[in-house]
Every structure is written in structure tokens, then in C-alpha cells.
C-alpha positions in Angstrom: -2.4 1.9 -9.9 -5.8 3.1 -8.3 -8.0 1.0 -6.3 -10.4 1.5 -9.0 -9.0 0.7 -11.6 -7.5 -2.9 -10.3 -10.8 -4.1 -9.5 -11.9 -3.0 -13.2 -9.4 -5.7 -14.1 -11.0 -8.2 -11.4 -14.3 -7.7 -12.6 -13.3 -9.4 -16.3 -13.4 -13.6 -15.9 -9.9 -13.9 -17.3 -6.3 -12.0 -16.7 -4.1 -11.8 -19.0 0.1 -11.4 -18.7 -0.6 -7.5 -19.2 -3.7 -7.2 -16.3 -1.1 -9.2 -14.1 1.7 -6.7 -14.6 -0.6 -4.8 -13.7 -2.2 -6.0 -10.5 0.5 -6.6 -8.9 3.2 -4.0 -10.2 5.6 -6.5 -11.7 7.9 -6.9 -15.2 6.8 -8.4 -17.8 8.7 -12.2 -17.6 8.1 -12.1 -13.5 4.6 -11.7 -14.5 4.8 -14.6 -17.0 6.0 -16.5 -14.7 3.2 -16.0 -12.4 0.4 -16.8 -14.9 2.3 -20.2 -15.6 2.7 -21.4 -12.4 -1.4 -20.2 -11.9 -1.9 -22.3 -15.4 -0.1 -25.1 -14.4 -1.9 -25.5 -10.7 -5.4 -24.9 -12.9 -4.7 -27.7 -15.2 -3.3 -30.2 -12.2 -7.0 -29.5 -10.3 -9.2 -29.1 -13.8 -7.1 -31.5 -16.2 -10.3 -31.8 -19.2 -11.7 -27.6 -18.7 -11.3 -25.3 -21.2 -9.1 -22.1 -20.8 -8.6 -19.9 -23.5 -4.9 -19.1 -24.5 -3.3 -16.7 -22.7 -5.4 -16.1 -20.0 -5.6 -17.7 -16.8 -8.8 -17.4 -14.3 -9.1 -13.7 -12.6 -10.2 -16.0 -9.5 -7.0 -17.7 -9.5 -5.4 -14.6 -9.3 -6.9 -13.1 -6.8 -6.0 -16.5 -5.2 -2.5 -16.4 -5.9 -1.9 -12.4 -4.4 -4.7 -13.0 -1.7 -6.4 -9.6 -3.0 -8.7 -8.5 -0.6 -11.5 -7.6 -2.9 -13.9 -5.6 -0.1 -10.6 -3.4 0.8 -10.2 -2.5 -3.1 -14.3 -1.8 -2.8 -13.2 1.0 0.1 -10.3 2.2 -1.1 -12.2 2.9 -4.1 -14.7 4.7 -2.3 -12.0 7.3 -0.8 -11.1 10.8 -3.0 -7.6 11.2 -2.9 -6.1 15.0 -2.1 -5.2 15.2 -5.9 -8.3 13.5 -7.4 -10.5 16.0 -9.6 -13.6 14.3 -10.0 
């Protein structure tokens, strides 16, 4: 996945199981797992705040991978050999 196109994910408030696959290039019950545990520690620190089903806070996963977000931003800004833009 392009730099690009991961931080078009970031930039939405929530993540979803399939935006986590994504991220972070894993199957689909690893990355279940993943946005359970990040559920689980949300609700332990923010017991009464809402969160909609199946989501969990894009903040807590950049948290959880410890995305550099200003690398993505450069990356990004880098044509590629094979990019035809």
C-alpha cells in the first residue's frame, strides 16, 4: 500500500477491521484482534464515551503501530520509478 493512500485512511476519525488490514498489511482475524485489544484499552481509559460499532479511534491506531504520520507526508511526496501521474 502507497504512502498516500494509508494516510487517506488516517485522515477519517475512525478505522475499521478493513482500514486496519490495511495499515498494517495483516489477515483479517490478526487484524480483529488488534482492534479489540485497541477497544478494550479505549473503554478501560474512557469507560462512559461513545464509539460507534465497529470502529475504534484512527488516533488509537496510529498509537498502537507508532505510525509516523510526517514520514507518510514525505513518502507521499516522492514519485516512484513506475508512477504515471
Amino acid at each position: 500500500m502507497k504512502a498516500k493512500e494509508i494516510l487517506n485512511i488516517l485522515a477519517t476519525p475512525w478505522c475499521t477491521n478493513q482500514d486496519i488490514m490495511k495499515i498494517a498489511n495483516l489477515s483479517a482475524s490478526t487484524a480483529s484482534k488488534v482492534k479489540r485489544y485497541i477497544e478494550s484499552e479505549f473503554r478501560k481509559k474512557n469507560p462512559n464515551k461513545f464509539i460507534p460499532a465497529y470502529c475504534v479511534p484512527t488516533k488509537d491506531v496510529i498509537k498502537y503501530f507508532d505510525i509516523d504520520i510526517e514520514f507518510l507526508k514525505t513518502l507521499s511526496g516522492i514519485k516512484l520509478e513506475n508512477e504515471h501521474e
